[in-house]
N, C-alpha and C positions, 0 to 999 in steps of 0.2 A: 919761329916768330908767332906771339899771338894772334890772337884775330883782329884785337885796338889796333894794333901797330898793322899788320896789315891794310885794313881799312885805312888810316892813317897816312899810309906813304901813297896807298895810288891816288888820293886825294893830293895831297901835297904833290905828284908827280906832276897831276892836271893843270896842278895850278903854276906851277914851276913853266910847265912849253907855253900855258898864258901866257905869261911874265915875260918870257922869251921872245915871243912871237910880240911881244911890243916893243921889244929893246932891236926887233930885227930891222929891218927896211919899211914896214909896215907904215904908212903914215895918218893921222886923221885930221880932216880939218876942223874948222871953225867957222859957219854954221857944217856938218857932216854933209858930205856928199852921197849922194845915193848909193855909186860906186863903193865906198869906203864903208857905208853901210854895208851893204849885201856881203862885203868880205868877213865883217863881223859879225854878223848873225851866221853865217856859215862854221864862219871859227868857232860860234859860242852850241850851235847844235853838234857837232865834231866830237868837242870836247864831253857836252854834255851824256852822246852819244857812247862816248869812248868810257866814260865814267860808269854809263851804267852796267856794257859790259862788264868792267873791268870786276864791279859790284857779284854780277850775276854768277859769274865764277869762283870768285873765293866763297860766297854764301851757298853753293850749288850742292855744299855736304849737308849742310841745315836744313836745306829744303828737301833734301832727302830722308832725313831724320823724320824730320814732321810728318812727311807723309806714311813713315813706318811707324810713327805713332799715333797714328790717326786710324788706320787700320789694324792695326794688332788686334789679337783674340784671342784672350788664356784658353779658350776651347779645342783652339788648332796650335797647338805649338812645336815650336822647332825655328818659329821664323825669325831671322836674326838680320839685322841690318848691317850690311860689309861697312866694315871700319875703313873711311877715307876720308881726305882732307889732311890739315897742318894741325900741330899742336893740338890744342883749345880741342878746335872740334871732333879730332880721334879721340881723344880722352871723352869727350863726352858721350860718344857713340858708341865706345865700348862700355862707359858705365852704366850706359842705358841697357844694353846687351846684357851684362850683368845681372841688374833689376830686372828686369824680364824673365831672365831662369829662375830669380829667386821670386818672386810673382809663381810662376809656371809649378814649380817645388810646392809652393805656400795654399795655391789652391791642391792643386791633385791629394794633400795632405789634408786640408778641408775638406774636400768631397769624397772621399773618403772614409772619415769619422763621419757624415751628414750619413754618407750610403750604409755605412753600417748602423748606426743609427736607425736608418729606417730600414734595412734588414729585418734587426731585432723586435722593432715594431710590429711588422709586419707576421713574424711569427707569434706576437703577445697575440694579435688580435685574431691571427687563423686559430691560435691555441684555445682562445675564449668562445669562438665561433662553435667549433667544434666539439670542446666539454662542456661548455653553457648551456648556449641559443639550441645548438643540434639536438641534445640530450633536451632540454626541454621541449623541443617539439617533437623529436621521438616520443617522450611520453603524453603528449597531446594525443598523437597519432593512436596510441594504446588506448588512451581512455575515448576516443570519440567511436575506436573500434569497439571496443566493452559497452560503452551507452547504443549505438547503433543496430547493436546484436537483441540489443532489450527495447528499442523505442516499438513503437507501432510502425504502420508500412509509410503513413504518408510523411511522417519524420523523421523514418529511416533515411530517404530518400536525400532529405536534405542534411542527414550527417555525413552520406557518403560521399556529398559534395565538396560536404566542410572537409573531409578525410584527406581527398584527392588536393584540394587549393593548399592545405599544410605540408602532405607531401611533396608539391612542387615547390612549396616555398622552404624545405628542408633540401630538395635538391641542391636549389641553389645558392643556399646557405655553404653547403660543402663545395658548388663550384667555387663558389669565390674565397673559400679556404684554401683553396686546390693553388689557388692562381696566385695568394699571398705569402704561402709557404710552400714549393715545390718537392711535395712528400716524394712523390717517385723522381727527382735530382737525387735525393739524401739516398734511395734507397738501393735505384737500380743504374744511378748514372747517368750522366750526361747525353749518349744516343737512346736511350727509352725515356728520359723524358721530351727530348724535341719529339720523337714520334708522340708519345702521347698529346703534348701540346699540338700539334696538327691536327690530331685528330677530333680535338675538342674544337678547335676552330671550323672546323668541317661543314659545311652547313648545305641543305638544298641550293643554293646558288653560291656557294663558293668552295670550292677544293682547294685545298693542304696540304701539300702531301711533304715528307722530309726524304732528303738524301745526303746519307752520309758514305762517305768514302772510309775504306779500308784502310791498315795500317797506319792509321793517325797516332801523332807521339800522347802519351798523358800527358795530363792537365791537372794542375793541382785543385783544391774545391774553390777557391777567389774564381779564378779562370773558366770554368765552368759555371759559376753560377752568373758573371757577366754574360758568357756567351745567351748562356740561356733567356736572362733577362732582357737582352739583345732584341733576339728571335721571338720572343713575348709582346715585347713594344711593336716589332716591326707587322709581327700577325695581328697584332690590336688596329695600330692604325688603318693595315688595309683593308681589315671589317670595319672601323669606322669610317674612316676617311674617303675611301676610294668608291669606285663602283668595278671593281674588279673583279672577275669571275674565278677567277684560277692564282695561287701562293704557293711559290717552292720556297722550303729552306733546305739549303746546303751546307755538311760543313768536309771540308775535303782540306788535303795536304794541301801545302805551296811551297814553291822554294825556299831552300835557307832555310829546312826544317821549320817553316812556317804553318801556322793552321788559319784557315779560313772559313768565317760565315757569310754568307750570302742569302739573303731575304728577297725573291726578286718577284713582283705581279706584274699581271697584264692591263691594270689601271690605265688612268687617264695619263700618269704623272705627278711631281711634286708640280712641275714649271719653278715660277717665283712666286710659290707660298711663302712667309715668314717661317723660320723655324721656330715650335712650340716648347713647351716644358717638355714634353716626350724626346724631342728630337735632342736635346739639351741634356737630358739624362744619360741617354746613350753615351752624348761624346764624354761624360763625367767619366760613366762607368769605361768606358774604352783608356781613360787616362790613367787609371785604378791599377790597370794591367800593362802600361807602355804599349796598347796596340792603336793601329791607325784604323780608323774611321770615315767613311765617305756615304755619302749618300744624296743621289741624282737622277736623272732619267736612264733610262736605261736603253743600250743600241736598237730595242727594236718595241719601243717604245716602254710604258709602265715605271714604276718605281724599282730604285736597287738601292739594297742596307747591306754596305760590305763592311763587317769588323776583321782584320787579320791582327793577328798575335805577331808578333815579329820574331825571326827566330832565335835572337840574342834570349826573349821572356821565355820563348816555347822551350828551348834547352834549358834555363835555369830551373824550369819546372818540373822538366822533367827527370832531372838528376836532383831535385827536393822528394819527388816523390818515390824513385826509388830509392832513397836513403830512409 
């Protein structure tokens, strides 16, 4: 039965035990009696009463609906609304269900081409940094050593100043090379670059350190370079964000030939910060790969960044990579 017809009959039902309930013994006079009153406004809340139940019920799938579309979020998916109710409204709750996966599909497909997108950017500009900008102030460096060598004492003094400020400023030209295009990921792997990335993060008040677990299965290079990117974000934020002294990353087996990263400080907490473009990126790149993503306070206090690869992804990967 539709939902019109539905709607429909318990209405006509109500009005039908009215009708009834006049044709019964019921009597009214003429002017009403108080008595004869009170029977009627009893009758007429009853009914009203009964109406709206009867309303609350059949509409009870829709209000459920609503609220699982009011809350959805292509960043967390998996959530599906159990198909229930008559006709009409399973149909609709399954088509919504539907659009949802193809929603769910439509983005991880879009962020995807965005992330590689900015992958490749990402490389254009470590690549420019590095043969450019680098190479030009290497040879800055050369010539203010060569003019330095020839000035007099008291403008010596101030080339070697200028020497050393170009210096630092070519250092850091190649850190942020370093951190756009992950030369030692490509080179030596996925466990020497989290160690190396810790170690850069390393600072007089803050430690880094990485642990990785034994006999982990391969990873194809997508999976490895999210993970990485992962553990990148989650070391950035806690240097910036936090006031935390101490940052482990982890990445260790889990069941179901599952692999696991874990980011976890002794900070304040997320609590209820909004999540940012950072936090945002992660869950993209985590959908890139079908791994699940969480990220909260942690049991004994501080921030945790868990990405797990599930091991349906981890096995396909790893019988791609040794084929």
């Amino acid at each position: 039965m539709s939902l019109y017809w539905r709607i429909f009959v318990l209405n006509a039902a109500v009005l039908v035990v009215a009708v009834l309930l006049l044709l019964g013994p019921v009597t009214v006079s003429t002017p009403v009696l108080f008595g004869e009153a009170l029977v009627l406004l009893a009758g007429l809340i009853v009914m009203v009463i009964a109406n709206a139940v009867l309303l609350r019920i059949a509409l009870a799938p829709l209000a459920r609906l609503n609220r699982a579309m009011a809350t959805v979020d292509l960043l967390k998916p998996g959530s599906r609304t159990t198909v229930t109710g008559p006709g009409e409204i399973a149909e609709l709750t399954t088509s919504f269900n539907a659009m949802l996966a193809r929603l769910e599909a439509e983005r991880a497909t879009s962020s995807g081409r965005a992330l590689s997108a900015q992958e490749a950017e990402r490389q254009r500009l470590a690549r420019e940094l590095h043969d450019e900008v680098g190479q030009t102030l290497t040879a800055v460096l050369l010539q203010l050593k060569h003019t330095a060598d020839q000035a007099p004492q008291p403008v010596r003094d101030d080339l070697r100043q200028a020497q050393e400020t170009t210096r630092a400023g070519l250092d850091e030209i190649r850190r942020i090379a370093r951190r756009l295009r992950p030369g030692v990921l490509e080179e030596l792997g996925l466990y020497s670059a989290l160690r190396a990335l810790t170690a850069e993060f390393t600072t007089s008040s803050l430690s880094a350190t990485a642990h990785i677990s034994p006999g982990l299965p391969r990873l194809d290079p997508a999976t490895e370079l999210v993970l990485y990117r992962v553990a990148q974000e989650g070391l950035t934020n806690t240097a910036r964000h936090t006031h935390a002294t101490r940052v482990e990353v982890h990445l260790r087996a889990l069941p179901d030939a599952r692999v696991g990263l874990l980011v976890r400080d002794n900070g304040p907490g997320i609590g209820a910060a909004p999540e940012g473009a950072g936090i945002s990126g992660m869950r993209e790149r985590a959908l890139l790969i079908g791994a699940e993503f969480q990220i909260g306070q942690g049991p004994h206090g501080g921030t945790e960044i868990r990405l797990n690869v599930t091991g349906h992804a981890a096995a396909d990967r790893t019988e791609e990579t040794e084929r």
